[in-house]
N, CA and C atoms as an extended XYZ file, in Angstrom:
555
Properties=species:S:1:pos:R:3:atomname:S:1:resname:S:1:resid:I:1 pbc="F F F"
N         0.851       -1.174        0.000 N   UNK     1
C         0.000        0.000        0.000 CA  UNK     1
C         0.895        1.235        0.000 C   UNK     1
N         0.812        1.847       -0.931 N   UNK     2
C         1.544        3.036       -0.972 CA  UNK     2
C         0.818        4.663        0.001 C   UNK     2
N         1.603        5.792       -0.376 N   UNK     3
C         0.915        6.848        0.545 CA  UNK     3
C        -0.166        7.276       -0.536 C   UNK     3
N        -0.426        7.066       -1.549 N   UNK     4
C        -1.476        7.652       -2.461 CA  UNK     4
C        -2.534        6.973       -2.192 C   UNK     4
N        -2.401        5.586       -1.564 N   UNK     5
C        -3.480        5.064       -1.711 CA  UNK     5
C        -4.287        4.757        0.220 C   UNK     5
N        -3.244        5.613        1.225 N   UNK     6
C        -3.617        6.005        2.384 CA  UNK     6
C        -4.419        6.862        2.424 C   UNK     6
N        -5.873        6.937        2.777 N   UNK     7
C        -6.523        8.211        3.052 CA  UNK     7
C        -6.160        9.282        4.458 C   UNK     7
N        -5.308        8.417        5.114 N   UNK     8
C        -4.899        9.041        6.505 CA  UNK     8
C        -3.244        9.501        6.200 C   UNK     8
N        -2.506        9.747        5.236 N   UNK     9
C        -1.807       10.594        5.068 CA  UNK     9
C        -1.065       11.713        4.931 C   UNK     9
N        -0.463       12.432        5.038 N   UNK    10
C        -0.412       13.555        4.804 CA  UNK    10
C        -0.250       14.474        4.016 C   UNK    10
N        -0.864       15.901        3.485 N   UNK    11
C        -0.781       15.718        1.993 CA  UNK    11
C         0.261       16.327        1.713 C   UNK    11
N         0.936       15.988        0.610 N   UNK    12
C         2.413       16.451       -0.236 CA  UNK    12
C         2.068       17.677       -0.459 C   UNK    12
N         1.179       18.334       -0.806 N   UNK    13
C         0.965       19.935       -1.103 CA  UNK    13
C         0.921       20.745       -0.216 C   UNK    13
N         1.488       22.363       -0.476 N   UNK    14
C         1.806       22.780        0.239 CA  UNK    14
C         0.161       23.092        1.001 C   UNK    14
N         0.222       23.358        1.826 N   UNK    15
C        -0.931       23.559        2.720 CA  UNK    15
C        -1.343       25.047        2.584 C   UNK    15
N        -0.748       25.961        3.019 N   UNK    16
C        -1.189       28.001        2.883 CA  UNK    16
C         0.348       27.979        2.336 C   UNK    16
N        -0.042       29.363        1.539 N   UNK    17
C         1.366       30.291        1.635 CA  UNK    17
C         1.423       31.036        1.954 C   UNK    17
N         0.740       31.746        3.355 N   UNK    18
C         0.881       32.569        4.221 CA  UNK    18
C         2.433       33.211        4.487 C   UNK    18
N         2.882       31.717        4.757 N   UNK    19
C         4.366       32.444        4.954 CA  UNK    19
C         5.554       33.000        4.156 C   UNK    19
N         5.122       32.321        2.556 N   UNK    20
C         5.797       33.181        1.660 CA  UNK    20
C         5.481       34.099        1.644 C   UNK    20
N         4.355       35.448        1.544 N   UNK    21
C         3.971       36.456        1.213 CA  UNK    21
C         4.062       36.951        2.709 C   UNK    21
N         4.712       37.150        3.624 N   UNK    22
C         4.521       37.742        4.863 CA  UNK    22
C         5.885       38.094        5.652 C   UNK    22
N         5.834       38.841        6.422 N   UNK    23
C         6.796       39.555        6.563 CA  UNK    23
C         7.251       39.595        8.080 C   UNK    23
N         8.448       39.103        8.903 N   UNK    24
C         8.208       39.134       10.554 CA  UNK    24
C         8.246       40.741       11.020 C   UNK    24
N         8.045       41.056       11.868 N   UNK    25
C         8.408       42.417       12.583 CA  UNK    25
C         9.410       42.534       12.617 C   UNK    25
N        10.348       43.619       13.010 N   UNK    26
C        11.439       44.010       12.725 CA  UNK    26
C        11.687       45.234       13.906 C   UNK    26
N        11.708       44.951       15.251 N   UNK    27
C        11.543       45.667       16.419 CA  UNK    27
C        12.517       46.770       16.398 C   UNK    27
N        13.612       46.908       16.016 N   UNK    28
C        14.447       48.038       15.957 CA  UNK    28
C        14.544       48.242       14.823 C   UNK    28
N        13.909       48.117       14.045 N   UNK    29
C        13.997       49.048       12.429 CA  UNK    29
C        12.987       49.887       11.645 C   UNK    29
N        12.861       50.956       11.574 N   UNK    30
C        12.117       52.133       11.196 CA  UNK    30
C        11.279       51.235        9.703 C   UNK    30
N        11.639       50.100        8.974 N   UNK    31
C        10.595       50.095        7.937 CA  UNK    31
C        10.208       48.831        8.216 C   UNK    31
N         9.562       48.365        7.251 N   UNK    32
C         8.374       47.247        7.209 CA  UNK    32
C         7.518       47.371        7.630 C   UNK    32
N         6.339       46.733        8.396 N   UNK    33
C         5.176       46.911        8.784 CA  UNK    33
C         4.567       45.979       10.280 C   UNK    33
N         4.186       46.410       10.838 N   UNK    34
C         3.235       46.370       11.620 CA  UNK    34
C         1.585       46.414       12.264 C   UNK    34
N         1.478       44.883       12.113 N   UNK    35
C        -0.252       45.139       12.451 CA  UNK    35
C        -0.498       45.710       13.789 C   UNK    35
N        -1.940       46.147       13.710 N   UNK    36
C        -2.595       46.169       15.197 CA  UNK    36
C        -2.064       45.428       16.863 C   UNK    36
N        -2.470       44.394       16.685 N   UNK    37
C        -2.122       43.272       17.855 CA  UNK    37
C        -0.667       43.521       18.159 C   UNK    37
N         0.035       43.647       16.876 N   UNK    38
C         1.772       43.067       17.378 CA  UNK    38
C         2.416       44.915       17.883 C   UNK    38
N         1.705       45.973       17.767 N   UNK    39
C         1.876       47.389       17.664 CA  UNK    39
C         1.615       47.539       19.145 C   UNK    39
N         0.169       47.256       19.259 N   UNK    40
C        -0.342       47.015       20.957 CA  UNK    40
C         0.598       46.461       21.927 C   UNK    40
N         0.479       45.189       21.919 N   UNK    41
C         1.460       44.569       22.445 CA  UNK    41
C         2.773       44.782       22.844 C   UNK    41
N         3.719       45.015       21.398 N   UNK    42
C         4.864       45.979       22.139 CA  UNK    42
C         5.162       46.759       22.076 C   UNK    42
N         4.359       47.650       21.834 N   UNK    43
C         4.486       48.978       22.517 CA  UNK    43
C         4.216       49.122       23.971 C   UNK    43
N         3.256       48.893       24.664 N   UNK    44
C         2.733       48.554       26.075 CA  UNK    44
C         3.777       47.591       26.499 C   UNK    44
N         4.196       46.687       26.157 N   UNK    45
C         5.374       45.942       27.344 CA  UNK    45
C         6.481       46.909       26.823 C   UNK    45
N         7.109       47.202       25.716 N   UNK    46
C         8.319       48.451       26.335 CA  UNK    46
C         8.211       49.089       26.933 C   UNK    46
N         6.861       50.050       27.306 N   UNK    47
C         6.491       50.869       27.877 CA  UNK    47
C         6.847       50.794       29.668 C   UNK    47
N         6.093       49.405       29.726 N   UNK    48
C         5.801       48.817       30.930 CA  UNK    48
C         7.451       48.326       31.236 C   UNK    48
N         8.305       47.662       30.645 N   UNK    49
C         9.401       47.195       31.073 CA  UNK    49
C        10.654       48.214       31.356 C   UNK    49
N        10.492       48.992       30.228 N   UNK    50
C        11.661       50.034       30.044 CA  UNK    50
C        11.271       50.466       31.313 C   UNK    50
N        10.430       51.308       31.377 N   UNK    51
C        10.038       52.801       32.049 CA  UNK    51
C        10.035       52.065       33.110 C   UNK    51
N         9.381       51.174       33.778 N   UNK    52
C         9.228       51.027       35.090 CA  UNK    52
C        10.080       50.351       35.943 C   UNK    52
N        10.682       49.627       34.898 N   UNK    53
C        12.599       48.982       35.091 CA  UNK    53
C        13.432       49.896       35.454 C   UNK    53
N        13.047       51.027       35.131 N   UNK    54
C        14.645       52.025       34.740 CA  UNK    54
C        14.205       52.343       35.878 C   UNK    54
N        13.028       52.899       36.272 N   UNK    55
C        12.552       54.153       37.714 CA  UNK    55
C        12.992       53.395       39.042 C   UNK    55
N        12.551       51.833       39.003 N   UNK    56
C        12.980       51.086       39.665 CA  UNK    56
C        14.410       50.885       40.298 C   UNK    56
N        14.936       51.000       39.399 N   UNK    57
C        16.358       50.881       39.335 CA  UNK    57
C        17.105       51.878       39.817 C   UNK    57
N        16.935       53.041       39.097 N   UNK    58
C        16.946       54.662       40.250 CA  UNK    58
C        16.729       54.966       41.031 C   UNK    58
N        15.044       54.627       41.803 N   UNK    59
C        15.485       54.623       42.964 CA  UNK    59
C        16.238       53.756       43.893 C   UNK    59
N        16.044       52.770       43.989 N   UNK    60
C        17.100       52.180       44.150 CA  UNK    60
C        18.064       52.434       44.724 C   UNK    60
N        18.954       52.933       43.435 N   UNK    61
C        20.328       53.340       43.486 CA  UNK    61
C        20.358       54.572       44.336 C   UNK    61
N        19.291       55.672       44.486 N   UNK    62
C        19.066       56.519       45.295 CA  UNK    62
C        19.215       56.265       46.875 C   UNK    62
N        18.504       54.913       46.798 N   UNK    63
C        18.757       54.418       48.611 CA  UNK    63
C        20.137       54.315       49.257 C   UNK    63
N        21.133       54.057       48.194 N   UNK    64
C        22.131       52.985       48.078 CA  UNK    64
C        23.445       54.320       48.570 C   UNK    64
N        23.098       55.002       47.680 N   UNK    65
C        23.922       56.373       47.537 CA  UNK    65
C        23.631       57.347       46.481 C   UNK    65
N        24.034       58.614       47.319 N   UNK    66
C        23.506       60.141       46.214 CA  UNK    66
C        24.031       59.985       45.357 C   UNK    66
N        25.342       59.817       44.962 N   UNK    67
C        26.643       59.500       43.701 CA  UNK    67
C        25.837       58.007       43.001 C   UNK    67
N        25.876       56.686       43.200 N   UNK    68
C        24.770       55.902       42.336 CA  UNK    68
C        23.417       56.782       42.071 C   UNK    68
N        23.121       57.460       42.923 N   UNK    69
C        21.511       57.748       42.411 CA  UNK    69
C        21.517       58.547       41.484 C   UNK    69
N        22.841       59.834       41.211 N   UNK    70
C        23.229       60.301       40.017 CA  UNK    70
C        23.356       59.851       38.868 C   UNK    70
N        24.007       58.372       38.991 N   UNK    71
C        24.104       58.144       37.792 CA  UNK    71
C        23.254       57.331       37.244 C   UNK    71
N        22.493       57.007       37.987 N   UNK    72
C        20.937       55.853       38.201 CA  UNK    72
C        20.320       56.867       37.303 C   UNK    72
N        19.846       58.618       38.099 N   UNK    73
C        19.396       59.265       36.653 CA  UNK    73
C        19.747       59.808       35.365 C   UNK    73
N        20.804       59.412       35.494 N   UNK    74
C        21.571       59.754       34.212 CA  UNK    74
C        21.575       58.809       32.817 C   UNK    74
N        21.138       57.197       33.736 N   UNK    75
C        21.281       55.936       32.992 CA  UNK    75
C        19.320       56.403       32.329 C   UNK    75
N        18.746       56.675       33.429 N   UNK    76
C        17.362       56.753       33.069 CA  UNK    76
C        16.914       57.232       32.126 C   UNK    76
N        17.380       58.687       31.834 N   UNK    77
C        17.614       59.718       30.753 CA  UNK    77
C        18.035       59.182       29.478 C   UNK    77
N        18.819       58.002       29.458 N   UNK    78
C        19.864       57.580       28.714 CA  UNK    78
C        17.796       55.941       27.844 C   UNK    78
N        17.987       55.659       28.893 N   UNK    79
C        17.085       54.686       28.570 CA  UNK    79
C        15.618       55.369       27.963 C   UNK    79
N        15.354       56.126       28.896 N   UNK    80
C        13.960       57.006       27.715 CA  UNK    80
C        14.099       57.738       26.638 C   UNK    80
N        14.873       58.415       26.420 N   UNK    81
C        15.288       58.444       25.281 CA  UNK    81
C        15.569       57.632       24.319 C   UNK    81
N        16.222       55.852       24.461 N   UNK    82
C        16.275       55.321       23.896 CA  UNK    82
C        14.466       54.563       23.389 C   UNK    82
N        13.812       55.024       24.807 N   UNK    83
C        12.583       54.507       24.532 CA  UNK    83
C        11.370       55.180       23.816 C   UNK    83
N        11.795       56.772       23.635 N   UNK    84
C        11.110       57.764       22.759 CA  UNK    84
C        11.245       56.982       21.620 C   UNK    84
N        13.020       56.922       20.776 N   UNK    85
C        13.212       56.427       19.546 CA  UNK    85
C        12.613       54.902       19.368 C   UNK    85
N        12.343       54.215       20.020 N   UNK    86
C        11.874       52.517       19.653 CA  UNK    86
C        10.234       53.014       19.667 C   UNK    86
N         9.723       53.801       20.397 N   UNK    87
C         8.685       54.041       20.064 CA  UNK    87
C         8.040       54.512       18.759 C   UNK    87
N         9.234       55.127       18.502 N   UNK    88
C         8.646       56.096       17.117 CA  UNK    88
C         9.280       54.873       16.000 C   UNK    88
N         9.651       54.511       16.201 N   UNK    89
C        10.134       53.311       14.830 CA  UNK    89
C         8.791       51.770       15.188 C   UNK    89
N         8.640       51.749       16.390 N   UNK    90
C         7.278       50.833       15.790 CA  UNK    90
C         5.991       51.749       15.691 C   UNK    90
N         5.846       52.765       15.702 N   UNK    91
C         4.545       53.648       14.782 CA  UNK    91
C         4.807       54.066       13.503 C   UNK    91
N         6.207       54.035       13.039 N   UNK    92
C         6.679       54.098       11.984 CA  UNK    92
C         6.116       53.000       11.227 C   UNK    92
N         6.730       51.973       11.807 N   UNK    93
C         5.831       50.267       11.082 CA  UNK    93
C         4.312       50.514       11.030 C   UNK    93
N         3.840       50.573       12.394 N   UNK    94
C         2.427       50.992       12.233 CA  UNK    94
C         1.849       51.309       11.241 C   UNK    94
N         2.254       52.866       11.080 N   UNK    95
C         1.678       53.895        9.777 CA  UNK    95
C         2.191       52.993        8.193 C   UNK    95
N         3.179       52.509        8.195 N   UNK    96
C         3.462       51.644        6.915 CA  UNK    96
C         2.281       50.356        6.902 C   UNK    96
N         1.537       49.993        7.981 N   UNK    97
C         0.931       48.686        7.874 CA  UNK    97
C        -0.452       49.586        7.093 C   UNK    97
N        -1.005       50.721        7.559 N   UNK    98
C        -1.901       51.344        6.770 CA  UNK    98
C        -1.572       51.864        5.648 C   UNK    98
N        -0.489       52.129        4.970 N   UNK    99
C         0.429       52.545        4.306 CA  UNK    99
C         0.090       53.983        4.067 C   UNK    99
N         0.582       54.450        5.093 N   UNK   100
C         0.885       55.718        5.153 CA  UNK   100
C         2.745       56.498        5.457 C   UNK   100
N         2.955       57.247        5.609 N   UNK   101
C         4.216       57.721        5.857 CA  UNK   101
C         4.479       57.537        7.260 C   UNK   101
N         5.735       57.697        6.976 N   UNK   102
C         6.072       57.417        8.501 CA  UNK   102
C         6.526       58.290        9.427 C   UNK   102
N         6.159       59.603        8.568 N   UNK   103
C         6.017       60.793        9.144 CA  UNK   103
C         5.033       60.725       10.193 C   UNK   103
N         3.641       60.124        9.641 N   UNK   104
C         2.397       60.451       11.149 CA  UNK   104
C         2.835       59.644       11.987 C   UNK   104
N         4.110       59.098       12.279 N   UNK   105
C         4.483       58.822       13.477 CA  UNK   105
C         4.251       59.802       14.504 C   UNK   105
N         4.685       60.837       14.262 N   UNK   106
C         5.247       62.210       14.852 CA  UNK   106
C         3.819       62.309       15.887 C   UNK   106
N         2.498       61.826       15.082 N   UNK   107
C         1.472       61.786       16.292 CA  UNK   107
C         1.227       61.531       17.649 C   UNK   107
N         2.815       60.543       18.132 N   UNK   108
C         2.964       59.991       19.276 CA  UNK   108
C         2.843       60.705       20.023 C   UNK   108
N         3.761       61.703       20.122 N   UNK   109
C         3.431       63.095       20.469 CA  UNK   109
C         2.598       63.974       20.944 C   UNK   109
N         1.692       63.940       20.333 N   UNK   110
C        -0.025       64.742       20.950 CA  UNK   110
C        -0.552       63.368       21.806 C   UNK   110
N        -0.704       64.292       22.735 N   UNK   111
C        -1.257       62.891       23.837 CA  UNK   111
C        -2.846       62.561       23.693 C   UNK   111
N        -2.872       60.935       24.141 N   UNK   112
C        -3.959       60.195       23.368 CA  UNK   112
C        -4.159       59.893       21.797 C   UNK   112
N        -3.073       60.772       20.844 N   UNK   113
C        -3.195       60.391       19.695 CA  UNK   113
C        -2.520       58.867       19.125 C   UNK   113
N        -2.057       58.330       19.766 N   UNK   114
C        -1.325       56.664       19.472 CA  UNK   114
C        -3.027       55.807       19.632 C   UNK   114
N        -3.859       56.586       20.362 N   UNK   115
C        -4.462       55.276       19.897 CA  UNK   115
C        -5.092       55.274       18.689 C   UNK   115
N        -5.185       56.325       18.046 N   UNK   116
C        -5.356       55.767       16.502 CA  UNK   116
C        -4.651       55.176       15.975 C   UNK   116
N        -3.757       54.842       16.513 N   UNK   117
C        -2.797       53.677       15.674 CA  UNK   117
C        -3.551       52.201       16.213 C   UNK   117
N        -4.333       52.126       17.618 N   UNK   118
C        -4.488       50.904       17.647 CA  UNK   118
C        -6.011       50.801       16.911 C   UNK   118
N        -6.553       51.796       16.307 N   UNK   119
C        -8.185       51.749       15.863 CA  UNK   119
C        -7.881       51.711       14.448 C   UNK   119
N        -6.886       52.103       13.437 N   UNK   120
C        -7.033       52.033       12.586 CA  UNK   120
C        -6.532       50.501       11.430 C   UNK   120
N        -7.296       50.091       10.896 N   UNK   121
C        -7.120       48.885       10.631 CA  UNK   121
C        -5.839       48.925        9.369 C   UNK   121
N        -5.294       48.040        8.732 N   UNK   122
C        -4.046       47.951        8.220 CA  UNK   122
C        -4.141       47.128        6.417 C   UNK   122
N        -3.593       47.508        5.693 N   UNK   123
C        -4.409       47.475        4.220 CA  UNK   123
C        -4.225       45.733        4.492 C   UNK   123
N        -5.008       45.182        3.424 N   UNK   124
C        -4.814       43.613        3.305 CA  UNK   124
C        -4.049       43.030        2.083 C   UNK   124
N        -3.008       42.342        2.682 N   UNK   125
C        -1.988       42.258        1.749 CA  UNK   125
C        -0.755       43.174        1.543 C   UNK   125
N        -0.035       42.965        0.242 N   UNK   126
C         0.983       43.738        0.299 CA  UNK   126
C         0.658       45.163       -0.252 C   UNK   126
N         1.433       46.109        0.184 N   UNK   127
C         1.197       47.765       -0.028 CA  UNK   127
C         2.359       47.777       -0.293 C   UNK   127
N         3.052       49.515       -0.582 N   UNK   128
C         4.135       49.734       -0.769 CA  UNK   128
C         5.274       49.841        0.244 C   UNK   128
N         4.936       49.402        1.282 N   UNK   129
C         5.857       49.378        2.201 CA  UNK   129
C         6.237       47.795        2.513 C   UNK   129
N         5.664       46.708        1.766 N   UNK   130
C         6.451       45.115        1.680 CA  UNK   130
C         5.061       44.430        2.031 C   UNK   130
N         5.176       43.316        2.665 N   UNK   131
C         4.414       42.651        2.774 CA  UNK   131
C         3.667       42.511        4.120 C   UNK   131
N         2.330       41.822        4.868 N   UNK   132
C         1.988       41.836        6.107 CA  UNK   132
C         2.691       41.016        6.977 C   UNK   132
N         2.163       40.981        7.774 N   UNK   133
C         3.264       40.325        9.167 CA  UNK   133
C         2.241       39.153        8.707 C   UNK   133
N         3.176       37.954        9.573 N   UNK   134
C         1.882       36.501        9.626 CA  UNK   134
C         1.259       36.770       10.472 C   UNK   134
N         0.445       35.708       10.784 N   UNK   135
C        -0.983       35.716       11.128 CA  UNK   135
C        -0.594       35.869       12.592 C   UNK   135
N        -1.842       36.659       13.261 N   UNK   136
C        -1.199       36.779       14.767 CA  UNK   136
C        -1.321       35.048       15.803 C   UNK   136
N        -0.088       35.076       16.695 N   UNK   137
C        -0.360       33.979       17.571 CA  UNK   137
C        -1.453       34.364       18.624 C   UNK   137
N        -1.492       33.350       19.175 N   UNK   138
C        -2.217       33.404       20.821 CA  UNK   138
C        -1.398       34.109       21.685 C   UNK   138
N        -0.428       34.194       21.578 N   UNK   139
C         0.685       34.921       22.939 CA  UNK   139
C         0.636       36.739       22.385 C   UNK   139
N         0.159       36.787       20.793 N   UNK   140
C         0.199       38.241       20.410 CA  UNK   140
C        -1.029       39.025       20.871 C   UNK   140
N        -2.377       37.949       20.780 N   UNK   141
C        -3.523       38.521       21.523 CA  UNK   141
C        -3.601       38.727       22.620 C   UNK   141
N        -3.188       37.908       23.601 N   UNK   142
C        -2.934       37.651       24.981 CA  UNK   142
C        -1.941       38.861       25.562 C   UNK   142
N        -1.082       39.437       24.701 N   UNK   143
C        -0.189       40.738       24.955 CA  UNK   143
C        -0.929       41.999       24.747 C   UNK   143
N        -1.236       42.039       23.586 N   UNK   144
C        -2.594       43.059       23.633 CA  UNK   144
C        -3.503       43.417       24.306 C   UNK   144
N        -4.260       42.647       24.668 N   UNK   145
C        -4.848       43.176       25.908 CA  UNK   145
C        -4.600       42.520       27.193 C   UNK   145
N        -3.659       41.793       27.869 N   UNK   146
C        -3.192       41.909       28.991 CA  UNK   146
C        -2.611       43.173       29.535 C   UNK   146
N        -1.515       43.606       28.187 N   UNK   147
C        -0.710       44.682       28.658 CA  UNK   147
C        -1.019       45.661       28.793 C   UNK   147
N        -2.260       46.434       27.876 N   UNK   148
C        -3.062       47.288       28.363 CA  UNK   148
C        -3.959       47.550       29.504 C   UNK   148
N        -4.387       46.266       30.071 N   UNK   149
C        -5.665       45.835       31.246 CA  UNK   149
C        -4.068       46.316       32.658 C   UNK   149
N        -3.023       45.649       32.487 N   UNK   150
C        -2.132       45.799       33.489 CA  UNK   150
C        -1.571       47.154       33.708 C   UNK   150
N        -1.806       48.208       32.821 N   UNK   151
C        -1.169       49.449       32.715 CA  UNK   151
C        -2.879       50.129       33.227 C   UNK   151
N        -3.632       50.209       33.174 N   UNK   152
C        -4.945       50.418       33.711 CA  UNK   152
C        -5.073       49.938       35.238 C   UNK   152
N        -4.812       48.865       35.460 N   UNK   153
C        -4.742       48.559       36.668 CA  UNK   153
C        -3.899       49.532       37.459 C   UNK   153
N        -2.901       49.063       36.872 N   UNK   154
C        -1.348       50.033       37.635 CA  UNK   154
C        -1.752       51.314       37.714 C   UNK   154
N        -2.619       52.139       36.790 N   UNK   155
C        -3.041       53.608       36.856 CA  UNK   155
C        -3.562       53.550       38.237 C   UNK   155
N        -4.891       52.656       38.096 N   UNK   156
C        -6.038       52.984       39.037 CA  UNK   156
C        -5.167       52.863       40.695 C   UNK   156
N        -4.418       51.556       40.683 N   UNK   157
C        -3.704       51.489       42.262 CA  UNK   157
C        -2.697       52.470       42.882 C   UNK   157
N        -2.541       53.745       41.539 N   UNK   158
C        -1.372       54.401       41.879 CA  UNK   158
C        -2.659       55.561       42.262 C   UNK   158
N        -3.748       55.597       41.943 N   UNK   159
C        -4.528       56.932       42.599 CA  UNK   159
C        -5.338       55.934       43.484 C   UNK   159
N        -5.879       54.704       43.423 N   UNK   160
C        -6.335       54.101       45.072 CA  UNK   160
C        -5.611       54.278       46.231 C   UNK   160
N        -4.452       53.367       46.289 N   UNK   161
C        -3.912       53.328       47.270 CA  UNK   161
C        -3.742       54.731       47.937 C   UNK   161
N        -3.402       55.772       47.569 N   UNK   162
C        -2.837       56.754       48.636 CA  UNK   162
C        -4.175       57.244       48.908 C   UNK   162
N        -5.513       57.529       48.493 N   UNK   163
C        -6.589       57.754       48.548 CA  UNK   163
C        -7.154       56.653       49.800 C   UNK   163
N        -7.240       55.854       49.586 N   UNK   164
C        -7.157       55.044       50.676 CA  UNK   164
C        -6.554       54.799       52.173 C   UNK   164
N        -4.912       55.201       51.855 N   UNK   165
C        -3.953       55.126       53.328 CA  UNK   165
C        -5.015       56.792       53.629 C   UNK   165
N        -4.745       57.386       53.157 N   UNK   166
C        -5.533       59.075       53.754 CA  UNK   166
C        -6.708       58.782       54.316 C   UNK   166
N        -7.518       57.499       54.143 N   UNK   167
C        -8.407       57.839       54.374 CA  UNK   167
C        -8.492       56.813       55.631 C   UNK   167
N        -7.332       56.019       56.202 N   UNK   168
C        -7.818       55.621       57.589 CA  UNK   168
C        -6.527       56.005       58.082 C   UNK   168
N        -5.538       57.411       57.982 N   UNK   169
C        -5.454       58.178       59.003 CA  UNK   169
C        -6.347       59.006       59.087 C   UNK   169
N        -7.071       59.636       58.654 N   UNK   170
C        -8.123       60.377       59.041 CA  UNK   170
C        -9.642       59.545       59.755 C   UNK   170
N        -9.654       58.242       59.361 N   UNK   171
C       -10.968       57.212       60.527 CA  UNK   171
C        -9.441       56.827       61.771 C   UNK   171
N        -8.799       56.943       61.667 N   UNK   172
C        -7.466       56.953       63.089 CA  UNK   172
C        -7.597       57.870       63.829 C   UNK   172
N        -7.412       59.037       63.547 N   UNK   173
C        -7.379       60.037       64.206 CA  UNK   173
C        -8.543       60.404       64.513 C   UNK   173
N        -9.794       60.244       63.767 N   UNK   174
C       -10.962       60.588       64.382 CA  UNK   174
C       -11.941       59.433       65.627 C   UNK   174
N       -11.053       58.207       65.352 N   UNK   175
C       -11.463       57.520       66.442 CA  UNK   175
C       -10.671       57.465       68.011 C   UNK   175
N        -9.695       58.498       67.530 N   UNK   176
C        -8.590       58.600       69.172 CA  UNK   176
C        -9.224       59.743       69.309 C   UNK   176
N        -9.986       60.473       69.346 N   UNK   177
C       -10.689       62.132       69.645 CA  UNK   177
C       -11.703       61.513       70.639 C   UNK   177
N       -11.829       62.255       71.769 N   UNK   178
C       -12.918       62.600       72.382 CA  UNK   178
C       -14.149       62.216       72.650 C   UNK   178
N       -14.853       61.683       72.469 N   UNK   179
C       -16.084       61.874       72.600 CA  UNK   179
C       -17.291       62.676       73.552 C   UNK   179
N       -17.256       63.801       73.179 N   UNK   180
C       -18.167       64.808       73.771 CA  UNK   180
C       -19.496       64.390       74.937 C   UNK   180
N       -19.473       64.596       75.686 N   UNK   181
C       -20.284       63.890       76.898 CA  UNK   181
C       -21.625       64.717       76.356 C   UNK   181
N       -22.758       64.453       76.543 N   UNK   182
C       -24.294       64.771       76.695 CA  UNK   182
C       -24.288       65.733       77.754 C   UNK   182
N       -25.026       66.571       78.350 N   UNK   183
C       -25.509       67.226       79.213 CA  UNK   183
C       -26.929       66.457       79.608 C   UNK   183
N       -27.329       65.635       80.622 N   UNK   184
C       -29.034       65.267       80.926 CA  UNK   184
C       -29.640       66.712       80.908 C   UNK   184
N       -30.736       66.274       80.046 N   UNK   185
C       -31.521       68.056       80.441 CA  UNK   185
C       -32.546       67.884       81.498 C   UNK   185
């Protein structure tokens, strides 16, 4: 019995060619393209890793000594800046996945304007800026909106919490006060 004549075989043809016509991301390089999901995703974990790595790390070094904590902000300076430019090279991809210039990067800039980069959808197929990324994984959706839901969170606990400690020294202090005696009339 040969494999032609197996119905449980596997077939010799190619299956998609997704992956010929498609293109990987390219995280430190100003061209190619970028969908939605993979834009979301890392953009929000650089965001989240850089920035909150580096602050981390500064202070830190602040505890440690004034001379480290100098150069703790000096390294910081050194790292956001590097994280302005990685930003603007994956909205660069971005704007190429709609195929636009990669000038309206520069939108990053006006605040709240990046999320039109995550609302606007991305041509289908190839444009003049190369070809699309493959198809998104499960770990690319799962980054997308985890990393956003975790940067929301992190907002809300950074205005709870101190809203909160304030608010049972003030039920503290108002339960060590006095209590004013009655007069019987």
């Amino acid at each position: 019995m040969s494999t032609v004549d197996n119905p449980y075989a596997a077939p010799l043809a190619p299956v998609s060619d997704l992956h010929d016509h498609s293109a990987p991301a390219k995280v430190f390089s100003a061209s190619g393209r970028l969908n939605r999901i993979r834009y979301i995703a890392l953009s929000t974990a650089v965001s989240g890793l850089v920035l909150v790595g580096s602050a981390m790390l500064s202070m830190l070094l602040h505890k440690i000594s004034p001379v480290l904590g100098a150069l703790g902000d000096i390294a910081f300076i050194v790292v956001y800046i590097y994280f302005i430019i990685l930003q603007f090279t994956l909205a660069m991809q971005r704007c190429h996945d709609f195929n636009a210039s990669g000038w309206l990067a520069l939108l990053v800039i006006v605040p709240f304007a990046v999320f039109l980069f995550w609302l606007i959808p991305g041509t289908a197929g190839e444009n003049r800026f190369g070809h699309p990324n493959p198809p998104n994984s499960t770990l690319g959706y799962l980054g997308a909106f985890v990393f956003p839901l975790i940067a929301v969170i992190g907002i809300l606990a950074a205005i709870a919490i101190p809203a909160y400690n304030d608010y049972v020294k003030r039920a503290d202090a108002r339960s060590k006060q006095p209590i004013p005696l009655q007069q019987p009339r």
